[in-house]
C-alpha positions, 0 to 999 in steps of 0.5 A: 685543946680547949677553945680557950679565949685567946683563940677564938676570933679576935673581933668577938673579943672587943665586940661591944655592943652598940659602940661603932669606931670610924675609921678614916677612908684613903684617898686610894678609895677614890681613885680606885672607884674612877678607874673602875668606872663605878664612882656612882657605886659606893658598893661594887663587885671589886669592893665586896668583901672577897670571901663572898665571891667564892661561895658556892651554893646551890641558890635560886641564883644557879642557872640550873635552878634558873631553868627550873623556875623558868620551866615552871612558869612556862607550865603556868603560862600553859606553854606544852612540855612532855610533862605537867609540873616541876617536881622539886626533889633538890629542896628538903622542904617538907611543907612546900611538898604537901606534909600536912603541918601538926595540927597541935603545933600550929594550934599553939602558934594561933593561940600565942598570935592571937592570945584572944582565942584563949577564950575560944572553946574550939581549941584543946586546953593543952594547946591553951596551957603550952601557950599561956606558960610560953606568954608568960615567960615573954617580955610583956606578955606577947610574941611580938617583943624581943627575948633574951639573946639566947632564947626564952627561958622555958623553952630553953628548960624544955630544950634541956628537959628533952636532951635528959629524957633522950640521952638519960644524962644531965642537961644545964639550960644555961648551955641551950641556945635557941636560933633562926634555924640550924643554919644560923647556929653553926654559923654563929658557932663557927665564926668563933673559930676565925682566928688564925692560930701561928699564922695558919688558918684554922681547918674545919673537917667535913664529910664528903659528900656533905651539906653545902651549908658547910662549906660556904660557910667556911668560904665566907669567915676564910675557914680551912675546909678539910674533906674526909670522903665517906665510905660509900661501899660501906652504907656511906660509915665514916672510916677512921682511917680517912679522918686520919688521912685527911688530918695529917695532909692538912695540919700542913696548910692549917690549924685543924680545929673542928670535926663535922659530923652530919648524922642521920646524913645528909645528902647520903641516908647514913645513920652511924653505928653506936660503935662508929661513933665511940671511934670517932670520939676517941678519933676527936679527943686524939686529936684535940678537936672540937665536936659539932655533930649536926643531928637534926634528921635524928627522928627520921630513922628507917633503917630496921636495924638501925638507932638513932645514938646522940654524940653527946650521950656516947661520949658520956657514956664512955666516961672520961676523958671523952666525957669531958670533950668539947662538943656543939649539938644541933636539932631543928623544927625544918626537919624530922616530921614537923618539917616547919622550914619557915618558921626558922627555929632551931637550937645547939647545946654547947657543952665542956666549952671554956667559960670565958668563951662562952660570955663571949659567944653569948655576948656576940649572940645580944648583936642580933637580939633575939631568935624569931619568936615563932620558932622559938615557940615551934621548937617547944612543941618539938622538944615539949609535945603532947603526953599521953594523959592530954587532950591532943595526945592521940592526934598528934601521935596519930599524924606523927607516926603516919609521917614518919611510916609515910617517910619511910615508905617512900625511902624504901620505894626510892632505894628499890626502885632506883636499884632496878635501873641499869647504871643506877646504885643507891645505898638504901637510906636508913635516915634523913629525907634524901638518898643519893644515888650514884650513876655509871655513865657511858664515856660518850655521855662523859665527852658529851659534857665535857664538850659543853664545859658542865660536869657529867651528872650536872650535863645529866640533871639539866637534861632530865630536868628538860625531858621531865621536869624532875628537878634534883641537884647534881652530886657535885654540889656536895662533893664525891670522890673524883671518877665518881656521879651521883645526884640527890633527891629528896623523898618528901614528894606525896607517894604518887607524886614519887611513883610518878617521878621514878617512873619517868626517870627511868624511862629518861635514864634508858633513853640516856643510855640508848643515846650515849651507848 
């Protein structure tokens, strides 16, 4: 079934920008603010709209990452802990743990701030030429003025120009969308899908374990979030007979709409199988769903024998009718070996959608004016980098490939090492900048918990962060199949920062077990 303009979220549909419409507030308002005693509160935790309250999400706001910050400036204030530092392995920022940036993408950022170093012969003339097509294309000539709604429009050619090169089918610019991030896309993309359809609210399916993003966005826009466990004793694969299970327990309670596919996984490693993937396109085209595959960790590939296989690329190359389906497809200058997580850029190619849902999409797009322009100009160099006849060709093959050897490295050292701890298993992560180990805990360390009214594996990672100042997030933040603990880490850490890190988590872990055995 089409997202056709008469199920889409209503208030998209009369979203005309810059026209307000005021509505007379009830005299109940007021008495609801004296009986609340907030009266000198226009905003309060009663009035705040209900979807907010339900979010879960792992922010600086959660006590566990509370006591982690705390910890950190007690080091700094030179208070004595068995440990020297806070070793962040919950946040997949590359940067913030010591990648050094590409040095031609920041060239072309310096040059697009401060077009006067143009004239400067320090820096290469590829660098200067990317910056003075991108100058060109911006509203008078600068970085510092609005784009289009969608982004810019050569870098959106050269969003599309790079989708052609990697999946040998035909991309329309007309469908890229440019954003502050990944995480701003899907949630643009998903608010299309409020509207409840007869009366049941529409149902998005997403992996368990997946990426919280996910799921607080459903808590917000009031969306139906359909779990389908991933298959952990098969390297976390997607099994087709689990899609099935979820949908059909659900389809009582809601609409179901739109199938998430996170792919390399995240916070499991996975990369999908070309087969995998043609089974859950057949799955989605089935059951008349709307595709978002999340494929942002598409260059982080470790696995020997594993690829890295575009949603959009399959179903075209399965022919119709899959080559007709309604997919979004997401990419992201946070991850891969760029690791630029501040810099918010980002981009979805939006495809088979309905016409008249996508004019009004892009339409809901002109609310927020433009994407950051310095993303923007990030994801250029993503999707447009050097090529081998140019002068900066070497260095930046040079620093990407010795990020991504350095990634995978590390991947393989994390899974081995883990692997070797009693109580520990870890699928090996083939992609993505996480693994996900799962730990078998003694009854007692599991009544333990219980007793301080926390789950196992968030009882574990408070006291491990306690003991050693590793800080990594507790399986439960993304979800896992009931009986079963794990946490996730990220392998971005400098290698002996990692090395360091596994050699005090064992020695916790054993002493863990030694306790609670």
């Amino acid at each position: 079934m089409k997202l056709l303009k008469k199920s889409i979220f209503t208030n998209y549909k009369h979203n005309i920008y810059s026209k307000a419409i005021l509505k007379p507030v009830s005299s109940k308002w007021n008495d609801l603010r004296r009986l609340t005693g907030t009266e000198n509160k226009v905003l309060t935790k009663n009035n705040v709209f209900t979807n907010f309250k339900f979010i879960e999400y792992p922010s600086s706001k959660s006590p566990f990452l509370v006591r982690a910050y705390e910890i950190d400036k007690e080091l700094q204030k030179g208070n004595k802990k068995p440990f020297e530092e806070v070793i962040k392995g919950n946040v997949g920022d590359a940067i913030a743990m010591g990648q050094k940036p590409i040095t031609f993408l920041r060239q072309v950022l310096a040059l697009a701030v401060l077009p006067e170093l143009l004239e400067n012969p320090q820096y290469p003339e590829d660098a200067k030429e990317r910056v003075r097509t991108i100058l060109k294309n911006c509203n008078g000539g600068n970085v510092g003025s609005y784009s289009a709604s969608p982004g810019i429009e050569i870098i959106r050619r050269h969003v599309a120009k790079y989708i052609e090169n990697r999946d040998c089918f035909p991309s329309d610019y007309n469908n890229i969308i440019l954003s502050n991030g990944t995480s701003d896309g899907i949630k643009s993309f998903l608010k299309l899908f409020n509207e409840p359809i007869n009366g049941k609210p529409s149902g998005v399916m997403i992996p368990v374990p997946q990426y919280p993003l996910y799921s607080a966005i459903l808590e917000e826009y009031g969306l139906y979030q359909i779990g389908y466990y991933l298959n952990e004793e098969n390297k976390w694969s997607l099994d087709i007979s689990e899609l099935e299970r979820a949908y059909q327990v659900s389809e009582k309670i809601c609409r179901p709409r739109v199938l998430v596919v996170i792919n390399p996984g995240n916070p499991t490693g996975q990369v999908l199988s070309l087969e995998n993937i043609q089974d859950i396109i057949k799955f989605a085209h089935k059951r008349r769903l709307f595709l978002l595959a999340d494929e942002v960790y598409q260059t982080n590939i470790y696995g020997e024998n594993s690829k890295f296989h575009s949603f959009k690329k399959v179903m075209n190359a399965m022919g119709e009718p899959y080559s007709e389906m309604e997919l979004a497809s997401f990419m992201s200058i946070s991850k891969g070996y760029t690791g630029e997580c501040g810099l918010r850029g980002g981009y979805a190619e939006i495809v088979n959608m309905d016409s008249d849902v996508m004019s009004i999409f892009l339409k809901s797009l002109s609310a927020v004016l433009c994407p950051n322009i310095l993303g923007q100009v990030a994801m250029d160099v993503v999707v447009n980098p050097p090529k081998p006849n140019e002068p900066s060709y070497s260095i930046f093959i040079k620093e990407k490939t010795e990020i991504l050897n350095s990634l995978a490295e590390k991947s393989h050292l994390m899974t081995d090492t883990l692997n070797s701890i009693p109580g520990y298993k870890v699928n090996r992560a083939l992609g993505s900048i996480f693994v996900f180990p799962r730990i078998d805990f003694p009854e007692k360390a599991i009544a333990a918990a219980k007793a301080v009214n926390q789950s196992p594996d968030l009882f574990y990672t408070f006291r491990l962060l306690e003991a050693t100042g590793i800080c990594v997030l507790a399986g439960s933040w993304f979800g896992q199949k009931p009986g079963t603990y794990h946490f996730r880490t990220t392998i971005l850490p400098q290698r002996e920062r990692v090395t360091k890190m596994l050699s005090s988590l064992k020695e916790f872990h054993l002493k863990f077990l030694e306790k609670y055995s």
